[in-house]
N, C-alpha and C positions, 0 to 999 in steps of 0.2 A: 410445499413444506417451508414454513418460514424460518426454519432452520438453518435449511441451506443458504451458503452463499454464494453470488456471484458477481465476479467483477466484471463489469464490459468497461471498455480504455476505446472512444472513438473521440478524435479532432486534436484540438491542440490545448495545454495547461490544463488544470486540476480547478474543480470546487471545494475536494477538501485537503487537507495537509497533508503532505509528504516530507517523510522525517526522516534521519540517518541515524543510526547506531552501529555500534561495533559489537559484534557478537561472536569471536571466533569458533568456525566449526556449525552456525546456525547457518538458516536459509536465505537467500540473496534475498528475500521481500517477505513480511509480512501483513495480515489485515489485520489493524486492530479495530475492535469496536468497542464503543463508547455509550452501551448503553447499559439499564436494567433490564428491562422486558422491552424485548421490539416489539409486541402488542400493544404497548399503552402508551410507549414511549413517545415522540413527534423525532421524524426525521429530519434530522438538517446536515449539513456541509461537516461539521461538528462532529458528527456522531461519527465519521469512519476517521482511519488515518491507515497511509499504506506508509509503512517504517522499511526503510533499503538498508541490508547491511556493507557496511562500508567494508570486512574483512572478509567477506565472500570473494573468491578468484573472477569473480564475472561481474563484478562492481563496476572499474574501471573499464569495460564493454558497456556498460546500460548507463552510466553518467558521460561518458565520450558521445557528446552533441551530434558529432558524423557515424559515431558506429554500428552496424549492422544488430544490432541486439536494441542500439537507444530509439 
């Protein structure tokens, strides 16, 4: 189903952007995409971005370089 998404995260750094917002009360990460139709569209680095909220309680866990969640 080209619907569905799936993230896989294996090695080290990002091909596409990773962004911060403040969103009190939303979820620690989101997928944005950046497309129209993922049928026609061409994929590149571009088209996704994973957005981290900075006001989520588990921020400062997954941006902490040594911590158990980064």
């Amino acid at each position: 189903n080209i619907f569905e998404t799936k993230l896989v995260i294996d090695g080290t750094g990002s091909t596409f952007p990773i962004t911060e917002s403040s969103i009190p009360g939303g979820p620690l990460w989101q997928l944005r995409k950046h497309w129209d139709d993922p049928v026609v569209d061409p994929f590149s680095p571009a088209s996704v971005e994973v957005e981290l909220n900075k006001s989520h309680p588990l921020f400062k866990q997954l941006s902490d370089s040594y911590g158990k969640k980064s």
